[in-house]
C-alpha positions, 0 to 999 in steps of 0.5 A: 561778598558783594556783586561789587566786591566779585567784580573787585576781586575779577579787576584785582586778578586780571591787573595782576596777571593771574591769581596767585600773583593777585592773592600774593598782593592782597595777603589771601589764599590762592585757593579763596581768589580761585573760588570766588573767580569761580562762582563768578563765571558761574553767576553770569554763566561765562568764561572770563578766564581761560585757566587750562594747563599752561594757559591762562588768558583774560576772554573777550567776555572777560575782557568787556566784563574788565573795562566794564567793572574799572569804570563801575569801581571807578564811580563808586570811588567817586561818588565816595569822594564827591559826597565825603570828601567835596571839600578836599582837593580834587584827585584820582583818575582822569584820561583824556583823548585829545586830537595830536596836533591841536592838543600840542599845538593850542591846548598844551599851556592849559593842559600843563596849568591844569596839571600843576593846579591839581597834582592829586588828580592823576592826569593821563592825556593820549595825543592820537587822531584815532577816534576812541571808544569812549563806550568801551575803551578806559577814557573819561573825556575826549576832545575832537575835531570834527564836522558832526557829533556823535547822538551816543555821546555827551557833548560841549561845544568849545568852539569850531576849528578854521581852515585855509589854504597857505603858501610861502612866498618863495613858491608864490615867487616861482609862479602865480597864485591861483585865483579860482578854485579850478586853478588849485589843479595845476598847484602842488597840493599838500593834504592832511590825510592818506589815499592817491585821491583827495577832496576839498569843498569851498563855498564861493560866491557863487556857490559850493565848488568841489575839488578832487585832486591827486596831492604831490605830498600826504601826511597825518602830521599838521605840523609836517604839512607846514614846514612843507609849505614853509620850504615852498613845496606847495599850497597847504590846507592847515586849520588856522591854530597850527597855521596862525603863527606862520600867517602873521610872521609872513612865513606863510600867505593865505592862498585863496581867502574868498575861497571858504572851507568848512569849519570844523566843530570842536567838542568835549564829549563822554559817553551817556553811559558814563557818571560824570565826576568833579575831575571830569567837570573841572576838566571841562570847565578848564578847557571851555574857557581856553577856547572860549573865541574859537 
């Protein structure tokens, strides 16, 4: 057999959860899948399974050796079908990592259309802000919101996220809106994030002007954050795509406009280690022109 076969036969015993199990799927001996685990951990002088009585547990050798061989098979798989198969319709594996609320919030129409335009691609979208490793975790794609972008990583700018501060007009009502940076402190402010202790930067006419601040409410949660501000607890820092529908309903008003925040920049991106394929293309392609004016 092959390196490529050993490490089939590894991914094999590991997704089942042992050998017997793994020998019982593919119809062999147990006492063949054991052997050539065997020579396995003998070839790359490791352990990648701890096989003592009563135990059986993948390494962390093993483990890296598991995430390593799925997207080696996985390629494999691809360039079968990119060159065999190219004029079929796309399918297999595609995972994607995408930031929760501008996925749900702005992406999620594109996301549904790509869905149903190509039902053969197994399409597997995690909405968390949690930065993945697109190096060693089991992800093709990630889509991030961020200031800079990674040197390890292939990117694709799709645009760039705005942010302003908001207010209802109930609690513009009960008190005067703030007219310069330093007035923000006498404001309830609501922040996206976690700590007693926050920071936002402006650019003003005259210059970069810095606010550190205690928020009277925290959250992860964008969405949270503006039905906060839409019951008028305070003023709120949104990016304009959660934000944008609120403003022009007049159930929000912009607090501060001359006040500049820095945009965020919106990419794709995946790791320079990993062969691109036509799902991952296609998917690129498909949420490019979705925020093409971003």
């Amino acid at each position: 057999m092959g390196q490529i076969e050993d490490l089939r036969i590894f991914v094999d015993i590991v997704n089942a959860g042992g050998i017997a199990r793994a020998a019982e799927g593919k119809s062999i001996a147990k006492s063949a899948l054991s052997r050539r685990l065997k020579l396995l951990e003998e070839r790359l002088g490791i352990q990648l399974v701890d096989r003592r009585p009563g135990q059986w547990e993948v390494t962390t050798a093993g483990q890296e050796l598991y995430q390593r061989a799925l997207r080696l098979l996985s390629e494999a798989e691809e360039i079968d079908a990119d060159f065999s198969h190219s004029r079929q319709s796309l399918s297999g594996p595609l995972s994607v990592s995408l930031p929760r609320e501008f996925g749900l919030a702005f992406l999620q129409p594109i996301l549904l259309r790509f869905a149903q335009e190509h039902p053969d691609i197994q399409l597997t979208l995690d909405f968390e802000d949690r930065q993945v490793d697109l190096e060693r975790e089991n992800y093709d794609l990630a889509i991030r919101i961020s200031a800079q972008t990674s040197p390890d990583l292939v990117s694709t700018r799709l645009g760039s996220a705005g942010h302003q501060l908001f207010a209802s007009p109930n609690y513009a009502d009960r008190r005067p809106l703030p007219q310069t940076v330093s007035d923000l402190k006498t404001h309830a402010l609501l922040h996206y994030g976690t700590g007693r202790k926050a920071t936002w930067v402006f650019e003003t006419d005259s210059g970069k002007e810095t606010l550190q601040f205690q928020p009277v409410l925290n959250s992860n949660s964008g969405h949270f954050l503006l039905a906060a501000a839409k019951s008028a607890q305070g003023i709120v820092r949104l990016p304009d795509f959660i934000a944008a529908e609120a403003c022009r309903s007049g159930v929000l008003i912009p607090v501060l406009p001359e006040a500049r925040l820095t945009d965020w920049n919106l990419s794709i991106a995946y790791s320079k280690n990993r062969l691109i394929n036509r799902r991952m293309r296609r998917f690129i392609a498909a949420i490019s022109e979705a925020c093409l004016g971003l």
